[in-house]
C-alpha positions in Angstrom: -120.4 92.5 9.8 -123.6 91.1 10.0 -124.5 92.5 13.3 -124.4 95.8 12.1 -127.6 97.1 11.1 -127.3 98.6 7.3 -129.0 101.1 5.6 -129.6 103.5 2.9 -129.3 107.2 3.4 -130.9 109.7 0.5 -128.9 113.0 0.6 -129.3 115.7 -1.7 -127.5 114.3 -4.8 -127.1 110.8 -4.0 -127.7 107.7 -1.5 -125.3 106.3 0.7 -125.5 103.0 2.1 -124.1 101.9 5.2 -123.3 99.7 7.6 -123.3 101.1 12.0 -123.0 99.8 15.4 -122.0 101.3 18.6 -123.2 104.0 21.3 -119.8 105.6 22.1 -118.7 108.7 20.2 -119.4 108.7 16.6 -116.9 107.6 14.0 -116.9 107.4 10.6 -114.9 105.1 8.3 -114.2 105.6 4.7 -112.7 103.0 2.0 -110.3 103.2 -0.6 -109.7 101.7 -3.9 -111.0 99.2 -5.5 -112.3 98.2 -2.3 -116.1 98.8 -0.4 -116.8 99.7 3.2 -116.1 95.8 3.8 -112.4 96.7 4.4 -113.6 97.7 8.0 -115.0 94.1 8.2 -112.2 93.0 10.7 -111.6 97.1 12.4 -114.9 97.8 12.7 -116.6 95.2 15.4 -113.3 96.5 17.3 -114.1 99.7 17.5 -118.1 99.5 17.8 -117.1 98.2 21.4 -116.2 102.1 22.3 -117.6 103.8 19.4 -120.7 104.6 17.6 -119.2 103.4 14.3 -120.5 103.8 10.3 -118.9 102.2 7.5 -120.5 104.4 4.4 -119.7 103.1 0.9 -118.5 106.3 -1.0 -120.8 107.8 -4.1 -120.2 105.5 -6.6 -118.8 103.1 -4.9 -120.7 99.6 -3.6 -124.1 99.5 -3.0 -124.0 104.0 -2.8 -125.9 105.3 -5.8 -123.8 106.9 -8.9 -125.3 110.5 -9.5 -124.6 111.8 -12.7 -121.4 113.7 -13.5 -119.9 116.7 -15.2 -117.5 118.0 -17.7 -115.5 119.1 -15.2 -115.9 116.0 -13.1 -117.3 118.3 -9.9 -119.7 115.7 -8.9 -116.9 113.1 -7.9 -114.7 115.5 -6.2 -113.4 114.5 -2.8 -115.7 118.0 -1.9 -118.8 116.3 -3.1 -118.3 113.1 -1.5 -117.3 114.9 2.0 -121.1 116.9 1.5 -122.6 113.5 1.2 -120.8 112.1 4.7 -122.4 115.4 6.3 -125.8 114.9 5.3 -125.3 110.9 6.1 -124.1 111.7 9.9 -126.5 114.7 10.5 -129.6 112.0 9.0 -128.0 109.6 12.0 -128.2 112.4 14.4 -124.4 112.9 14.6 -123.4 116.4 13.8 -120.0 116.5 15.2 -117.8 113.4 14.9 -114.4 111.9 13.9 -113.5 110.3 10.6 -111.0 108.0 9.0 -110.2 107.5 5.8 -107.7 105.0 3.7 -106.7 105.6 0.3 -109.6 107.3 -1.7 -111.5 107.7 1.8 -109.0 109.5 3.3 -108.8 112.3 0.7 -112.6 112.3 1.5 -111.8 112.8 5.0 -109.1 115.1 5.2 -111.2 117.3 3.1 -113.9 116.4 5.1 -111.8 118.5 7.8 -110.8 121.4 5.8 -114.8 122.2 4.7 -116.3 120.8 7.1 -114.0 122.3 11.0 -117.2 122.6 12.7 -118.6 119.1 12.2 -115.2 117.1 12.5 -113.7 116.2 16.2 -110.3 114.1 15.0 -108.8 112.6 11.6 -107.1 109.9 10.8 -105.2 109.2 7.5 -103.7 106.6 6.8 -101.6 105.3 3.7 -102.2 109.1 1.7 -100.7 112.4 0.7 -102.6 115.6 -0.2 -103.7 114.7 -3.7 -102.1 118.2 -4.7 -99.1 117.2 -3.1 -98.6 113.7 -4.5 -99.5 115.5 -8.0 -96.7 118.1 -8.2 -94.1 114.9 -6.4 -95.3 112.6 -9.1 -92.4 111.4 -11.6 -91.9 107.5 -13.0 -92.1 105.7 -10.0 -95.6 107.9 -9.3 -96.9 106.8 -12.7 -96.3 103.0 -12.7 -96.1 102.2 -8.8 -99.9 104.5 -8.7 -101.3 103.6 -11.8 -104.9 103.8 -10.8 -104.2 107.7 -10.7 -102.9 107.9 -14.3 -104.6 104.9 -15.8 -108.5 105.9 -14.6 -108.0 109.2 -14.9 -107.8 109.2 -18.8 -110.8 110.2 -21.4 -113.6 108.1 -21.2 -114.5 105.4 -22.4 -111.3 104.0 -22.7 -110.4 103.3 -18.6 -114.2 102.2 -18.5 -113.8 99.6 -21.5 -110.6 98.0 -19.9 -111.7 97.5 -16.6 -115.0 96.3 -17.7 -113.3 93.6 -19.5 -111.2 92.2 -16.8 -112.4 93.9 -13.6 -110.7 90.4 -12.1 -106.9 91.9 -13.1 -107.7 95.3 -11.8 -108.4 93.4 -8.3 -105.7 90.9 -8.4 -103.2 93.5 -9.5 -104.1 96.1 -7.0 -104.6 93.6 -4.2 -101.1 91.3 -5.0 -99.4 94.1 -6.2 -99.2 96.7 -3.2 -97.4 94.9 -0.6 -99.9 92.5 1.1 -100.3 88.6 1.0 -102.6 87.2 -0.9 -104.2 85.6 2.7 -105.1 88.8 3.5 -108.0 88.7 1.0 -110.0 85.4 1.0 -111.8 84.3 -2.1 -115.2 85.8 -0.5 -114.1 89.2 0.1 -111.9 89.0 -3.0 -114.6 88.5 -5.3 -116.9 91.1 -3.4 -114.5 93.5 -4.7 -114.9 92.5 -8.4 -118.4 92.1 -8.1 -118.1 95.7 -7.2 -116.8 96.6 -10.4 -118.9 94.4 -12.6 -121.7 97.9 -13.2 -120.6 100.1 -15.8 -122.6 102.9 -13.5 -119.8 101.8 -10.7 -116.9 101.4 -12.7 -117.6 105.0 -14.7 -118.2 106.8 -11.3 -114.9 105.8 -10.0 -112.9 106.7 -13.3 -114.7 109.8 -12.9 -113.8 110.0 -9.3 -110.1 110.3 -10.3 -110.6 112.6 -13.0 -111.4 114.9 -10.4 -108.3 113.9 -8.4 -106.1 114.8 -11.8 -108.1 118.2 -11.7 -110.4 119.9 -9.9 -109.4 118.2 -5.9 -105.6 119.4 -7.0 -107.7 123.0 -7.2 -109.1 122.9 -4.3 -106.2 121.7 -2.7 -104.2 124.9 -4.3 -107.1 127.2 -3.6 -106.8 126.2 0.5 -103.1 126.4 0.3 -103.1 130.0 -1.2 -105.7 131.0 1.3 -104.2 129.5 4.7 -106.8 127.4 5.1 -105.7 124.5 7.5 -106.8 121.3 9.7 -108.6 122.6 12.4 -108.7 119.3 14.7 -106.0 116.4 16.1 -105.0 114.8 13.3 -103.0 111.1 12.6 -101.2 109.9 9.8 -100.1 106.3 9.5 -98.5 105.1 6.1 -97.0 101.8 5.3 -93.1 101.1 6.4 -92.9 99.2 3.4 -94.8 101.2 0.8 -94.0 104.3 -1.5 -95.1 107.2 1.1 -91.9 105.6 3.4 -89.3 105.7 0.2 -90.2 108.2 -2.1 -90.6 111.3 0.3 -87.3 111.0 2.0 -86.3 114.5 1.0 -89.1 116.2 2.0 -88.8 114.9 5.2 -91.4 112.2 5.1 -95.2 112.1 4.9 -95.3 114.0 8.7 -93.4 116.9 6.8 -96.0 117.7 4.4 -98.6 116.9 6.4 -97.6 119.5 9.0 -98.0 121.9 6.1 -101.5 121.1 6.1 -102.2 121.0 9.5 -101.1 122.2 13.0 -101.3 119.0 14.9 -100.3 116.2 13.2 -99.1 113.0 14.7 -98.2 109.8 13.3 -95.6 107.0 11.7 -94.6 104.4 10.1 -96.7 100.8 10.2 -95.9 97.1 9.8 -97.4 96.3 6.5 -98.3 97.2 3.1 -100.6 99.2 1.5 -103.7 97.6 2.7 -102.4 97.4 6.0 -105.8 97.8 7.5 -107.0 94.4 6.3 -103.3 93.0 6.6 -103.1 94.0 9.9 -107.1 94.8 11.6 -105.6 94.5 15.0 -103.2 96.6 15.1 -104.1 99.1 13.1 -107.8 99.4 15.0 -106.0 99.6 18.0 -104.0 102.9 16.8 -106.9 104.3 16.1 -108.7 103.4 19.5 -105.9 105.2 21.0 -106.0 108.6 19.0 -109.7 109.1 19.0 -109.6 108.0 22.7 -106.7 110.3 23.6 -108.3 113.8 25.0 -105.4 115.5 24.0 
């Protein structure tokens, strides 16, 4: 991504930096975990060809600053990480745009959509649930087969102190554990990822990041569901055909079923690929998104 200028954005509470290209409509791309805004590296020159693209490392994440936090973990909730993405596209002039998000980024983005309707054109999910919904669904399979969610979630300092002492296994097992070759990932973006959780400041602001998935985002997500609040825009989810969301949902009709309680238009399937399909399959998967934020509905 070289040819894409970067920079750092100050919003109220923290600094985001990112990477943009592009003069088409604006969209924003979020990362999951334990990756950085380089998991676009392959999607994102794609889509700069149509798009005015930005690849924002989330709060605590990357190069993005790590603001303090809270006792009740408020100031990693996916509600205070969608406020930064505001402020970041408003600073870049774009007040109305579309987002997508994988893993971590697309709880950003999805509630992105349900706080921010005025500002967001499309979404796109891909590879997630409603935290709230993959809580109350969570049994064995949940806790071993997500155990970043359980694991990181714990008291401090104990998540901090083990992945501080081995932020290499936390990489290699989430990376060659969730369905992708281990080509996918060569030794240069692989080790970008660990360098990324070398800083304590990182590697506490993403434990604290799903604390506030264990509690206060499942309150949100309740407090939205008691009071009708829906997605307003299009919306896409994509999931992996191999992965969890295309096994473990089966009698809840799948991850278009819940979602479609969430929102009124909801499309989406199946993809080739695990997990990290995005970097698995860049092509592809930057093509499917070409088409739905293309698509004028």
């Amino acid at each position: 991504m070289d040819d894409f200028s970067s920079e750092i954005i100050e919003t109220e509470e923290a600094a985001i930096f990112l990477r943009r290209k592009g003069t088409g409509p604006p969209l924003l791309l979020l990362h999951g975990f334990p990756q950085t805004h380089l998991m676009w590296r392959d999607i994102a020159p794609l889509l700069a060809e149509e798009f005015t693209v930005v690849c924002a490392d989330l709060r605590g994440y990357g190069a993005s600053s790590c603001p303090p936090s809270a006792a009740d973990h408020a100031p990693y909730s996916k509600r205070a990480l969608a406020a930064d993405m505001v402020s970041v596209m408003e600073r870049l002039g774009l007040k109305r745009f579309s987002v997508a998000g994988h893993d971590r980024g697309g709880r950003v983005a999805y509630r992105l959509a349900l706080d921010h309707p005025e500002r967001i054109t499309k979404l796109a999910v891909l590879d997630i649930l409603p935290t709230a919904e993959a809580w109350d669904r969570a049994d064995a399979r949940f806790a071993l087969g997500f155990w970043p969610w359980t694991l990181l979630a714990q008291p401090e300092p104990l998540p901090e102190r083990l992945i501080a002492a081995a932020p290499e296994a936390i990489i290699d097992s989430a990376l060659d554990g969730w369905g992708t070759p281990a080509s996918t990932f060569p030794p240069i973006v692989r080790e970008a990822y660990v360098d990324a959780l070398r800083d304590p400041g990182n590697i506490h602001a993403i434990c604290e990041e799903y604390r506030a998935a264990s509690e206060i985002d499942r309150e949100h997500d309740a407090d939205d569901q008691r009071n009708g609040r829906r997605i307003a825009c299009p919306m896409l989810a994509l999931w992996s055909a191999e992965g969890p969301l295309a096994q473990w949902y089966e009698a809840d009709g799948g991850p278009l079923a819940i979602w479609r309680r969430w929102a009124g238009e909801v499309e989406g399937n199946a993809v080739v690929g695990g997990h990290f399909f995005p970097e698995e399959h860049p092509m592809a998967t930057a093509e499917a998104l070409r088409e739905f934020f293309l698509d004028p509905g």
